[in-house]
N, C-alpha and C positions, 0 to 999 in steps of 0.2 A: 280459828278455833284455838282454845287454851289448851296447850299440852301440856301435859306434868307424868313424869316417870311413874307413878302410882296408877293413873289411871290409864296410861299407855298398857300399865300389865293390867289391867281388869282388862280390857277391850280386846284381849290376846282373844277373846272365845267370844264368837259372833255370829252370827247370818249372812249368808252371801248366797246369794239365785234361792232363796229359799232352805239353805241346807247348813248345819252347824257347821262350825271351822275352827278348830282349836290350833292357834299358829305355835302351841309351845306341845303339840305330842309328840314329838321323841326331839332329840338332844339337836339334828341339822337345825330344828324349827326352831329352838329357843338360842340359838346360836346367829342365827340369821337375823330375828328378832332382835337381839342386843347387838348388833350390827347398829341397825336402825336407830338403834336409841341413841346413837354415840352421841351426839350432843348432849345429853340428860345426865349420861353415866359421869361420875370422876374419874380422873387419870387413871386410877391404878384397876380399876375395871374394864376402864375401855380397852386398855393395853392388853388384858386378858384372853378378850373376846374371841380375837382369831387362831391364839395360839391352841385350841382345843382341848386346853383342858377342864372344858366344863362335859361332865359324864351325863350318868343318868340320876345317881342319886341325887344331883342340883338338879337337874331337872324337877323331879318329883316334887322337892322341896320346895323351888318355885310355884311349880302347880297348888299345892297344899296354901302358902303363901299366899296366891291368888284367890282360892275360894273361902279364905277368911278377910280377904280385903272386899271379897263381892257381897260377904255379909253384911260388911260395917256398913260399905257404898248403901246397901238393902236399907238400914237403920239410918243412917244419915240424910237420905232422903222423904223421908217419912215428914208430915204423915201422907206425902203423895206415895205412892205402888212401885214396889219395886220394877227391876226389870222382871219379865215372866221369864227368864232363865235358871234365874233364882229363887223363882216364886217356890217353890216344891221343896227345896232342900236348902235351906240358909242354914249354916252353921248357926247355935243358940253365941251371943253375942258374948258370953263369957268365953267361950273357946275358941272365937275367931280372935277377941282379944290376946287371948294366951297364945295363938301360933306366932302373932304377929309382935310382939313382945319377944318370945322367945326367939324371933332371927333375929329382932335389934341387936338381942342380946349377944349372938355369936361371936363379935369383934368387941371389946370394950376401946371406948374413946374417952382421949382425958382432953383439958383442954391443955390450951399454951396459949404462952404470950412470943408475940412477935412483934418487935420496934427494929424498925432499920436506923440507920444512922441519921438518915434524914430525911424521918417521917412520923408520923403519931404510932404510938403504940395500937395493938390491937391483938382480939382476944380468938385464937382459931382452935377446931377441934380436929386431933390426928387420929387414926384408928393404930390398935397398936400391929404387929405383924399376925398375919393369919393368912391360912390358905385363901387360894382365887374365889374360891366359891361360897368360905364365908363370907370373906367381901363385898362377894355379890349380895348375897342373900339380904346380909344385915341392910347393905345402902337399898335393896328395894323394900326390905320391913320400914327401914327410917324415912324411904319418901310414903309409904303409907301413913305414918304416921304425922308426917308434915302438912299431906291434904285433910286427914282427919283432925287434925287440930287447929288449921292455919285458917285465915280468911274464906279460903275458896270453897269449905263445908259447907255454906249457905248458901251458896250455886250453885250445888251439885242438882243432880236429877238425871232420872231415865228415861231417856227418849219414846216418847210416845206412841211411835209406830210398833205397830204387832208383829212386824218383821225385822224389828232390830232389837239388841238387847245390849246396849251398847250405854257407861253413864255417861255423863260429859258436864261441862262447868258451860251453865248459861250466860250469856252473852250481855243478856238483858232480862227483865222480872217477867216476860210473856213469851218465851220462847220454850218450845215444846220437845222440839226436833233437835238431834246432834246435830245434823247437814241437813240443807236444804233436799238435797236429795230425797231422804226419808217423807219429808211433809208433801212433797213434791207424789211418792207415791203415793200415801193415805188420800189425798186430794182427789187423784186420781181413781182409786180404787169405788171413792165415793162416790164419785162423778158415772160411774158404770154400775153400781148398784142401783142409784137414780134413775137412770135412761132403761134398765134392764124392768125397774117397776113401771114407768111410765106407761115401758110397749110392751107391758106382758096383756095376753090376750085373757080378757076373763072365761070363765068355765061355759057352756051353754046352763042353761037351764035343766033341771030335773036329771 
């Protein structure tokens, strides 16, 4: 399955045995969380991660972060239905726009050029100095903004089961389900509403 740092933090809030689980509600969860991502994150984030200094106000900020990415995720995958997580309260798309803009915003990045002695030039972008947690914030506003605007926006979609609320980048054009798993349930669930009409006993008469 295709992972990408943007949708790793939409998926932070999901369904499990039935019951919500928000992996980033206080500061261990979203700590533990960017653990996990180490592979996603750049150096100067990842190096962050353990030393603890991410509080509560990243926290927050994150979270906030999130439910203007689970908007666009809402709009992006249209005109198929969001997840029903979102269904009730999407942020209006100009203001999930603007949170998420405004954490690119928190670190400015110039570019530069870097040629070694001997090799082709090439063109890279440094963030300038700022605290750990703009860092943060900005590099997960900027992978929001890379799935929103990159190839993988015409993949997106919400998994179709009623019990996940989870998007994810389809595989292929008929694929419904994040994991098998999930289809794996609905098939199921189907299969027992079936068998539950078959053997229902009718009423008697009068």
């Amino acid at each position: 399955m295709t992972r990408h740092l943007a949708l790793e933090l939409a998926i932070t809030r999901h369904y499990q045995d039935g019951q919500a689980v928000d992996r980033l509600a206080d500061v261990a969860g979203l700590t533990n969380w960017l653990a996990e991502q180490a592979d996603l994150l750049s150096g100067a984030e990842r190096a962050d991660v353990p030393s603890g200094r991410l509080g509560e106000a990243t926290r927050r900020d994150i979270v906030e972060l999130r439910q203007a990415l689970r908007s666009l995720l809402a709009r992006a995958v249209q005109p198929a239905p969001p997840s029903h997580l979102d269904a009730a309260h999407l942020l209006p798309a100009e203001d999930a726009v603007g949170v998420v803009n405004a954490a690119a915003a928190r670190v400015p990045v110039t570019p530069c050029l870097d040629w070694p002695h001997d090799g082709e030039p090439t063109a890279a972008q440094r963030a300038g100095g700022a605290a750990a947690a703009d860092l943060l914030v900005a590099e997960l506003a900027r992978a929001a903004i890379d799935l929103l605007t990159g190839p993988l926006r015409d993949r997106l979609y919400a998994c179709a089961s009623p019990a996940c609320v989870r998007y994810f980048v389809r595989e292929h054009g008929r694929q419904r389900w994040c994991h098998a798993a999930c289809g794996n349930r609905v098939r199921v669930a189907r299969h027992y509403q079936r068998h539950r009409a078959s053997t229902a006993k009718p009423l008697p008469p009068g």
